[in-house]
C-alpha positions in Angstrom: 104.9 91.2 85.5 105.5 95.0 86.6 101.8 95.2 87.2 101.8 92.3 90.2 105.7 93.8 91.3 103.3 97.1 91.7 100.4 95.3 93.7 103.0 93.3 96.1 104.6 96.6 96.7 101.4 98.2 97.8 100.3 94.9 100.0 103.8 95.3 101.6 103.2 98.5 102.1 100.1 98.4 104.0 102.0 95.5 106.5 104.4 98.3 107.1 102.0 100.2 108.4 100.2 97.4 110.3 104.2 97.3 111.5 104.1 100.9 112.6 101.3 100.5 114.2 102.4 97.6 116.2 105.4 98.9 117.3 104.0 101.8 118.9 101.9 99.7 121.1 103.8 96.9 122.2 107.8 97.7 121.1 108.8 94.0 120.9 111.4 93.1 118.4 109.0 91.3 116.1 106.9 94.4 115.3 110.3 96.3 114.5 110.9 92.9 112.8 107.5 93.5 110.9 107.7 96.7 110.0 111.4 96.8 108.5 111.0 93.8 106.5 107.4 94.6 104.8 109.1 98.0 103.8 112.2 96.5 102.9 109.7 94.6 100.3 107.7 97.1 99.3 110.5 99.3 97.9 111.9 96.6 96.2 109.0 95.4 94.5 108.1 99.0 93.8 111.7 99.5 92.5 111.1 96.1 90.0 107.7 97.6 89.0 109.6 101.0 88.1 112.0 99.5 85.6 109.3 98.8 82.8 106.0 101.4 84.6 106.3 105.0 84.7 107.0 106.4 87.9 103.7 108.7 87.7 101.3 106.1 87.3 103.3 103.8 89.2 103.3 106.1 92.5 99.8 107.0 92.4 98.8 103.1 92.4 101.4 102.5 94.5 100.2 105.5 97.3 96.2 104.2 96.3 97.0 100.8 97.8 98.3 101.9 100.6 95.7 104.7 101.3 93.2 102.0 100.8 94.8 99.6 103.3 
């Protein structure tokens, strides 16, 4: 189960930055929206993943999803 906490923190992670990027170019509430809640995800899921992976491994699959994103 830590293993798919760890992938749907990385997916979230990657809307974050689709968020970021939104709300540079059109500053509406809903990007801001966006971008808060995907983060707000992706640190929790990561957090969940992090109570049975170790934070090494966990962070460099973690950062890969994202980079690849």
């Amino acid at each position: 189960m830590a293993w798919i906490f760890l992938i749907l923190a990385g997916c979230f992670e990657v809307i974050g930055v689709i968020g970021m990027n939104r709300a540079t170019k059109y500053k509406n509430v809903q990007s801001y929206m966006m971008l808060f809640i995907a983060f707000l995800f992706s640190f929790t899921f990561l957090n969940l993943a992090l109570k049975t992976l170790p934070i090494g491994l966990s962070y460099a699959v973690w950062t890969g999803i994202g980079t690849i994103g």
